[in-house]
DRENPA-3360 file (N, C-alpha, C; in nm, 2 decimals, always signed):
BEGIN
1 = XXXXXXXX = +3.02/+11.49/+12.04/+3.03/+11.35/+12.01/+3.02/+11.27/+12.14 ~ +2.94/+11.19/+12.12/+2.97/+11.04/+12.21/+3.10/+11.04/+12.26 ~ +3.13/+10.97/+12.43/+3.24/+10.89/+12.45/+3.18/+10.81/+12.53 ~ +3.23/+10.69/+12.54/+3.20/+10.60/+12.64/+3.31/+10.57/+12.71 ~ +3.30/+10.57/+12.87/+3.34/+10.57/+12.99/+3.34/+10.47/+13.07 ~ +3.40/+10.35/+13.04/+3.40/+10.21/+13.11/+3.50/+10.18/+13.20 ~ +3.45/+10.17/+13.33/+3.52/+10.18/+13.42/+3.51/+10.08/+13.50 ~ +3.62/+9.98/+13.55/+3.60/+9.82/+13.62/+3.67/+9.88/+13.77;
9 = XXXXXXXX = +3.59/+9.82/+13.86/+3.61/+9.84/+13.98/+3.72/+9.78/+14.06 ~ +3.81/+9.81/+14.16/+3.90/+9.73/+14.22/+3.85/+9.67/+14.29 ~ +3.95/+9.56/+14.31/+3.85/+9.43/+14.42/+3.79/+9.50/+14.55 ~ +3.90/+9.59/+14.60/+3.83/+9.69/+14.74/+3.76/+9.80/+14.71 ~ +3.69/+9.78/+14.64/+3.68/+9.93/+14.59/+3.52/+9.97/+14.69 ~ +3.43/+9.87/+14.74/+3.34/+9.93/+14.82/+3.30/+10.05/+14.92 ~ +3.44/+10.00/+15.01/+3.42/+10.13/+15.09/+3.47/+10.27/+15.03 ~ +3.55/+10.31/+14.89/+3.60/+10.39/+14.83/+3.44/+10.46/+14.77;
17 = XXXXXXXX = +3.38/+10.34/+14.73/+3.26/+10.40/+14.66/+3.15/+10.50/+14.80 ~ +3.12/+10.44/+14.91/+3.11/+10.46/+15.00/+3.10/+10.60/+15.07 ~ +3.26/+10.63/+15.08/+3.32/+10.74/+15.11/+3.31/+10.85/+14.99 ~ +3.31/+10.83/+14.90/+3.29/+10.91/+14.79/+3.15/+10.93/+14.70 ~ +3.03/+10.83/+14.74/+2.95/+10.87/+14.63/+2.83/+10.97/+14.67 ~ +2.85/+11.05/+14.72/+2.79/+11.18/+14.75/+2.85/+11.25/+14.69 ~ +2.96/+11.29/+14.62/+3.05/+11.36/+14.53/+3.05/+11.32/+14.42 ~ +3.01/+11.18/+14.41/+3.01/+11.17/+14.28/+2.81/+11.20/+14.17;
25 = XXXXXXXX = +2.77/+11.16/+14.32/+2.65/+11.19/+14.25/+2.61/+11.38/+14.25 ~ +2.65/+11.45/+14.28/+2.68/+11.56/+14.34/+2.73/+11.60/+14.17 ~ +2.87/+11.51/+14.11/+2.96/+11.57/+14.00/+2.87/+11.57/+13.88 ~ +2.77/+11.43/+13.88/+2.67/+11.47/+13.77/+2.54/+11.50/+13.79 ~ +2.54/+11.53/+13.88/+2.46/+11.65/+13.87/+2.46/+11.77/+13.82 ~ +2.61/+11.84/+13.85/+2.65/+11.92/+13.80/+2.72/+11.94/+13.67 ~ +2.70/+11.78/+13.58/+2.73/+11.81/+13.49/+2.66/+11.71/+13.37 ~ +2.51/+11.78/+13.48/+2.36/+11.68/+13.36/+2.33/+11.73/+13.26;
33 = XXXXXXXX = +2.42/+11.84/+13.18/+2.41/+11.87/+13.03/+2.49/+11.76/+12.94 ~ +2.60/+11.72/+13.05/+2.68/+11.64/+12.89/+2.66/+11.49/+12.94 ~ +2.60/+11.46/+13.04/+2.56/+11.28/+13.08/+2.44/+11.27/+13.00 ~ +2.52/+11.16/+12.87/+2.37/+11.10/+12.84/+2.30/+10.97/+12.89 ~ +2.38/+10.90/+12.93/+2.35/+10.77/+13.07/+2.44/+10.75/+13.13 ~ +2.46/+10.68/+13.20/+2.52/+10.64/+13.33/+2.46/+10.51/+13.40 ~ +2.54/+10.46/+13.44/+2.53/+10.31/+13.51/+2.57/+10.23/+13.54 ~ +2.58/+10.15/+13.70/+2.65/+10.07/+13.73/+2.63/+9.93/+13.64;
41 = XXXXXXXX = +2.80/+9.89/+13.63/+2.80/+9.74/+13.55/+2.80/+9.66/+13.68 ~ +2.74/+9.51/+13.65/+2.68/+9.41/+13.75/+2.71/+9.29/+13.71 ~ +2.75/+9.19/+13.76/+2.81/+9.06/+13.74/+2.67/+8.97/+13.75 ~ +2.68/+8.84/+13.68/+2.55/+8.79/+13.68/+2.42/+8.77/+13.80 ~ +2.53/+8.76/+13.95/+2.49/+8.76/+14.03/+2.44/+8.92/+14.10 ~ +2.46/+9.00/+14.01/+2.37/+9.16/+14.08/+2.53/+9.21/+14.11 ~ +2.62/+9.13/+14.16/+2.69/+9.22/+14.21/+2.76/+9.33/+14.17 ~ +2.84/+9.49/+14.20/+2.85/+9.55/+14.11/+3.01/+9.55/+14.08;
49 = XXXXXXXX = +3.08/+9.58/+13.94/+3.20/+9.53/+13.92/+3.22/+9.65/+13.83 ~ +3.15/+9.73/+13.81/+3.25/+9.86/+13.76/+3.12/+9.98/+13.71 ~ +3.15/+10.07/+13.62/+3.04/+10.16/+13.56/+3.04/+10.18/+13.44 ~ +2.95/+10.24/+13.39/+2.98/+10.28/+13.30/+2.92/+10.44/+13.20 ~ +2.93/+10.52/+13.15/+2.91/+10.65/+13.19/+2.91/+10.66/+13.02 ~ +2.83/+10.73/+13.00/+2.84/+10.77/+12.82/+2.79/+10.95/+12.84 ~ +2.93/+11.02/+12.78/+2.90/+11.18/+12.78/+2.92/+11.24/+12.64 ~ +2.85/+11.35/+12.63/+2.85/+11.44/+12.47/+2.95/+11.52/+12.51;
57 = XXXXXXXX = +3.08/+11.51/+12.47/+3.18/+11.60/+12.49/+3.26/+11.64/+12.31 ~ +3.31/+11.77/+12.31/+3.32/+11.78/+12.21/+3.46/+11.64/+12.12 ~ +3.54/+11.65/+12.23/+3.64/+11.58/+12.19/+3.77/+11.53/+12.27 ~ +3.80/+11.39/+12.26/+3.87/+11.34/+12.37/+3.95/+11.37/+12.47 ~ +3.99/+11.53/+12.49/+4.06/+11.56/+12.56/+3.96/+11.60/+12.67 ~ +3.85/+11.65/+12.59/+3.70/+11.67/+12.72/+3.69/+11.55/+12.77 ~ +3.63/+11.46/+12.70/+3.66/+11.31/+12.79/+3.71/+11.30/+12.89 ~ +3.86/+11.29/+12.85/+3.98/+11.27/+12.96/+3.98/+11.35/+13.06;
65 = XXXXXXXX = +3.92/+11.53/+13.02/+3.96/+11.58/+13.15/+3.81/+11.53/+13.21 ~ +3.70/+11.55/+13.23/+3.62/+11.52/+13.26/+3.58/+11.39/+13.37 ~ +3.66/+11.28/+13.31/+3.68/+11.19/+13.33/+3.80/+11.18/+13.48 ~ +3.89/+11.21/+13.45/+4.01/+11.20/+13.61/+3.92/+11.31/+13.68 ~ +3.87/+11.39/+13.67/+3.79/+11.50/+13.75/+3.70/+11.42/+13.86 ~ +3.63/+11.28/+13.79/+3.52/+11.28/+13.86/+3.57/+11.19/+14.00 ~ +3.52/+11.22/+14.09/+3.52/+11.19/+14.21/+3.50/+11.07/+14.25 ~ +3.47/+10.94/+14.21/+3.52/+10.81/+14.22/+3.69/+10.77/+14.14;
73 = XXXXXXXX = +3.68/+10.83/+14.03/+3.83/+10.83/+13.99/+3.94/+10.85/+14.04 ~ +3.87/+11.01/+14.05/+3.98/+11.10/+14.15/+4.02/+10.99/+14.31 ~ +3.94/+10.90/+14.36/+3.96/+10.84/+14.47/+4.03/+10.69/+14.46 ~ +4.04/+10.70/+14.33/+4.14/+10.57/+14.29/+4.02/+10.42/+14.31 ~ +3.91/+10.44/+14.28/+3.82/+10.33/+14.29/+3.82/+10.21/+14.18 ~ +3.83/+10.26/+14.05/+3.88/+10.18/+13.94/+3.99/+10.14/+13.92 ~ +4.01/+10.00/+13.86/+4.14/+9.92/+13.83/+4.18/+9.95/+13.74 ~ +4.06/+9.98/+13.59/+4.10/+10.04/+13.50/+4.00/+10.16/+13.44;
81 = XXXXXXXX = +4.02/+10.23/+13.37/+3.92/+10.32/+13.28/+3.96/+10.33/+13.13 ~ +3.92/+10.29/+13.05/+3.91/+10.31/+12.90/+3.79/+10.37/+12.84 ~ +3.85/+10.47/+12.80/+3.73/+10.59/+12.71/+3.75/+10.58/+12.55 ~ +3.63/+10.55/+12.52/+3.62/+10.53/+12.36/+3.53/+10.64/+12.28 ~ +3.58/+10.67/+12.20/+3.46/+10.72/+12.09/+3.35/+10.65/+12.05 ~ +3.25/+10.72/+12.05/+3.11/+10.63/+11.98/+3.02/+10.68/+11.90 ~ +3.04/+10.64/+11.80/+2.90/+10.72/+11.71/+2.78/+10.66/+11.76 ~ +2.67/+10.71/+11.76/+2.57/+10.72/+11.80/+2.44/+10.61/+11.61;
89 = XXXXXXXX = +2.42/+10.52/+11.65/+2.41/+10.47/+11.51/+2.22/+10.43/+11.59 ~ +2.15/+10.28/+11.62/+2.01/+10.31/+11.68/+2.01/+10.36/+11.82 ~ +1.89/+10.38/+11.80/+1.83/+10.47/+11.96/+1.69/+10.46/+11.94 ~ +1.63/+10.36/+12.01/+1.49/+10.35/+12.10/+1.51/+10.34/+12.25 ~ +1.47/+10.45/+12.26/+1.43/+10.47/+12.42/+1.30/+10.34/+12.47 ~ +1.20/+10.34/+12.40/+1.14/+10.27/+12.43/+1.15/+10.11/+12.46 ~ +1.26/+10.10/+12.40/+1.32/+9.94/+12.48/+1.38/+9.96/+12.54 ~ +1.40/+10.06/+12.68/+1.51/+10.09/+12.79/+1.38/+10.00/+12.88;
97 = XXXXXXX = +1.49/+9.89/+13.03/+1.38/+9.85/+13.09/+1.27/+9.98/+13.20 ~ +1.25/+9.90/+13.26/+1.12/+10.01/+13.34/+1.21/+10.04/+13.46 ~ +1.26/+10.02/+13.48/+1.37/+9.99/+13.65/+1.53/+10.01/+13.65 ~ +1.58/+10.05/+13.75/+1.65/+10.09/+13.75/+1.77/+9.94/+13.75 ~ +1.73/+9.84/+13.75/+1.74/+9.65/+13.77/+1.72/+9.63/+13.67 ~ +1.65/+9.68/+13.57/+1.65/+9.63/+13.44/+1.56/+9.54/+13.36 ~ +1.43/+9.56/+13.46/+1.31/+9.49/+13.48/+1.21/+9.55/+13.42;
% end
């Protein structure tokens, strides 16, 4: 099952991201079976203000552990994290933009 993984960033949280995102890209990598997207959230102006991460786990306790595991967490970079269930209801891929910007 779906969970979604929304995660708002601390005001300082730059250099945390910084210091850590070689481990964090590193963690899904190593766990590109159950990431079905991922993505930084962005304030109107581009800037970035949190993430957000959607994984196939069987059930919320996977979530959770999954979730304090990963290595922006684990470094206290988020203000908050709330993980939800999600059923999975449309899906076209082909209205994803072309860019990683959303263009």
């Amino acid at each position: 099952m779906f969970w979604i993984i929304y995660q708002a960033d601390r005001e300082d949280a730059q250099h945390i991201r910084d210091a850590t995102r070689e481990a964090h890209l590193a963690y899904l990598e190593e766990h590109q079976d159950i990431v079905f997207l991922g993505g930084a959230l962005l304030a109107d102006d581009a800037r970035r203000i949190g993430s957000c991460l959607i994984i196939n786990v069987p059930d919320r306790a996977s979530a959770e552990r999954w979730s304090l595991n990963e290595p922006f967490r684990k470094a206290g970079l988020f203000s908050s994290v709330t993980i939800t269930r999600m059923r999975k209801g449309q899906y076209n891929p082909n209205a994803a933009p072309k860019t990683a910007e959303g263009d």
